[in-house]
C-alpha positions in Angstrom: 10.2 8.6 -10.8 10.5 7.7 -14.4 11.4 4.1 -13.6 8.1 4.1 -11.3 5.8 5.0 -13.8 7.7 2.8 -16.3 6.5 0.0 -13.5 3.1 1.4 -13.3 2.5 0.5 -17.2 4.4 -3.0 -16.6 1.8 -3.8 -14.2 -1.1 -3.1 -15.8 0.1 -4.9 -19.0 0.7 -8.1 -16.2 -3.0 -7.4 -15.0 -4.3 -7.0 -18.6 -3.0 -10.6 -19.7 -5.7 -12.5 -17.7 -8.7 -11.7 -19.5 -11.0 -13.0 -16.3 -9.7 -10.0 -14.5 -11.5 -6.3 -14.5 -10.6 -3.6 -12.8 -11.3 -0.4 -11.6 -9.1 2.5 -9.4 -11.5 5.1 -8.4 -10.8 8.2 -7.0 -7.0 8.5 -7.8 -7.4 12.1 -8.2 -7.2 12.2 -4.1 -3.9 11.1 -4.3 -1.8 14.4 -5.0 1.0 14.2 -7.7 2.5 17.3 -5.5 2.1 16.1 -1.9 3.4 13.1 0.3 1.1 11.3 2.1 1.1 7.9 3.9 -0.5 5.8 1.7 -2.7 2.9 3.5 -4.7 -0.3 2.2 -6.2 -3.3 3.6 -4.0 -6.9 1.9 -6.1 -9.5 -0.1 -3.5 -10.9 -2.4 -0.2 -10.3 -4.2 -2.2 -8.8 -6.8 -2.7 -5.7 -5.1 0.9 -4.5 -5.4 -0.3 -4.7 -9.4 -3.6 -3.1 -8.6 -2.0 0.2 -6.5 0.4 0.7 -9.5 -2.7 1.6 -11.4 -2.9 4.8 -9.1 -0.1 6.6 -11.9 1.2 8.8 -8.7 4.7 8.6 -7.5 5.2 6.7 -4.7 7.2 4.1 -2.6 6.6 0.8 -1.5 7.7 0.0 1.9 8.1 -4.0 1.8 9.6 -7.1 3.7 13.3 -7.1 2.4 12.8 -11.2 1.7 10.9 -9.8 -1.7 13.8 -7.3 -2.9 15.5 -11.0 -3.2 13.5 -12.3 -5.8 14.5 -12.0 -9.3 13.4 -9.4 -11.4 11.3 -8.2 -9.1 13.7 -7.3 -6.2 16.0 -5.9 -8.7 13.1 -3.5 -9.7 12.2 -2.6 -6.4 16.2 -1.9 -5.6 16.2 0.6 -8.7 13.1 2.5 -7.7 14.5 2.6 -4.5 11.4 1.1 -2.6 11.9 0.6 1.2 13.1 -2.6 2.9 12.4 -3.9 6.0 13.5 -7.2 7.8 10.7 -7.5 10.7 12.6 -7.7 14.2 15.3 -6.3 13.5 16.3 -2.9 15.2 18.5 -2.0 12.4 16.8 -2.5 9.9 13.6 -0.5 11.4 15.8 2.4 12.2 17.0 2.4 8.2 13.7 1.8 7.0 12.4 5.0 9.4 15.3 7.1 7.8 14.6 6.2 4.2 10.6 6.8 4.5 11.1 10.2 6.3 13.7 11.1 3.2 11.5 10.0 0.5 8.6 12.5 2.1 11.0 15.0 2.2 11.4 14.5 -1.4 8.0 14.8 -1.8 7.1 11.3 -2.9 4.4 9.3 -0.7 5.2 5.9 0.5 2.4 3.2 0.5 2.0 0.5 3.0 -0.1 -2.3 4.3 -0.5 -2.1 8.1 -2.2 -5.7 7.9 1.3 -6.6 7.7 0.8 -9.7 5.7 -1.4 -10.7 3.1 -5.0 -12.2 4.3 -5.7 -15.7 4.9 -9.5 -15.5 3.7 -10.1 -12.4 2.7 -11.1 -10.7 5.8 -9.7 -7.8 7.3 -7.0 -8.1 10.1 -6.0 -6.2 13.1 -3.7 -3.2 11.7 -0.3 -2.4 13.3 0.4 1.1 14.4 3.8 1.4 12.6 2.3 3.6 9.6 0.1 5.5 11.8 2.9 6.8 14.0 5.6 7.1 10.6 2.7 9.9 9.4 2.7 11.9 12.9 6.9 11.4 13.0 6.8 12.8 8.9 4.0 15.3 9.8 2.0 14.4 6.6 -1.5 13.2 6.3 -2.9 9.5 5.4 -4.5 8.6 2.9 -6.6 5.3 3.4 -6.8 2.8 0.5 -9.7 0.0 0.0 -8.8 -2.9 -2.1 -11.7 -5.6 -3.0 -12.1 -8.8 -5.5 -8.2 -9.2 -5.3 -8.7 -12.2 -3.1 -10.8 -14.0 -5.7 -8.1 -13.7 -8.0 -5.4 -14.9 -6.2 -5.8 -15.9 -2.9 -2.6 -16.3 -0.6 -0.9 -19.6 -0.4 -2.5 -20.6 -3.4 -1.3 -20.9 -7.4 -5.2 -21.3 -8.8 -6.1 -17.5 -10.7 -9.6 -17.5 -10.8 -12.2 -14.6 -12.1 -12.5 -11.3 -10.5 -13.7 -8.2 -10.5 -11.3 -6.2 -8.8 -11.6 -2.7 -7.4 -9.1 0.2 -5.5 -11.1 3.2 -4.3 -9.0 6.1 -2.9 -11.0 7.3 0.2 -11.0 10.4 1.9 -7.2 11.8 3.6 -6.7 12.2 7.0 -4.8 15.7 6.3 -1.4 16.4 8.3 -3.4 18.7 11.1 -5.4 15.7 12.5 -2.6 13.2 12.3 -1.0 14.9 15.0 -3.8 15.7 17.2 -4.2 12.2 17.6 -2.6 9.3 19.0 -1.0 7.0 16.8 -3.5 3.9 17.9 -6.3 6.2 17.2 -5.4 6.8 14.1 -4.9 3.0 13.2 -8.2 2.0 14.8 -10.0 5.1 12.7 -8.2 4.0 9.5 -9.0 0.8 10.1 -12.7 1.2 10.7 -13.2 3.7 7.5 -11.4 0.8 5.3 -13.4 -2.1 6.9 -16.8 0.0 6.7 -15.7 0.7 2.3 -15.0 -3.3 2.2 -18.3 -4.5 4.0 -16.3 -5.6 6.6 -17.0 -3.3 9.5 -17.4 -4.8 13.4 
């Protein structure tokens, strides 16, 4: 986990050289040091990834495997040992299954975005269940995530950074016990709804 923390700093010196950014990660205290969880967010912008590093707790990214191909950063992500996944691919989901169920048996969380993708506009999309029903198969709670402002700073498809004041706030877990009274497509619509209702976003 040294390596991962090392990252952590990296990305808050990366946030801290645009001096139109602020931010703020509130409540990281609900994120054990000592206890996996699923970690969940809602996707504004590739600045999140920067953002959630400001959470200093050990975790794992699970990400598309197109981004462990970039320079640098892939090579990064290979030595922390973050989770690939090519989308469609049977393989690849059975791996990337293995490796998340080994990581919380290490006792390290793994943090994903059911969105899937980054947002177009900044609203919230549908969520997939795939992170929903990864907690019930690891028998560990979820912790959701809201992310906000990281749009304005960088919105997808776009290379403009403008001003932003950007905000992570660790909400309350869904603990291990209700995970698996519940189906995983309850458990992505709750999820969903307590994100969207933090955001300003709910139906």
């Amino acid at each position: 986990m040294c390596l991962h923390y090392f990252t952590s700093i990296w990305a808050k010196f990366l946030i801290s050289l645009y001096p139109g950014w602020k931010t703020q990660i509130l409540y990281r205290e609900r994120v054990p040091k000592d206890k996996p969880y699923i970690l969940v967010s809602n996707h504004q912008s590739g600045i999140d990834i920067l953002l959630a590093f400001g959470l200093y707790r050990p975790f794992k990214w699970l990400s598309k495997i197109e981004v462990f191909h970039v320079p640098f950063i892939g090579w990064n992500m290979y030595l922390n040992k973050y989770v690939a996944l090519k989308r469609g691919d049977r393989r690849s989901v059975a791996k990337m299954s293995a490796e998340v169920k080994k990581h919380i048996e290490q006792g390290s969380s793994v943090y994903m975005f059911p969105e899937g993708s980054r947002s177009q506009d900044g609203k919230l999309g549908s969520f997939k269940t795939g992170a929903f029903a990864m907690a019930k198969h690891c028998g560990v709670g979820i912790i959701p995530i809201a992310i906000e402002g990281t749009f304005d700073a960088l919105p997808k498809s776009s290379i403009m950074v403008g001003q932003a004041n950007m905000r992570l706030t660790v909400l309350e877990p869904i603990e291990a016990d209700e995970v698996a009274s519940k189906t995983a497509q309850q458990l992505c619509a709750q999820t969903r709804e307590i994100i969207a209702k933090k955001i300003g976003q709910a139906d």
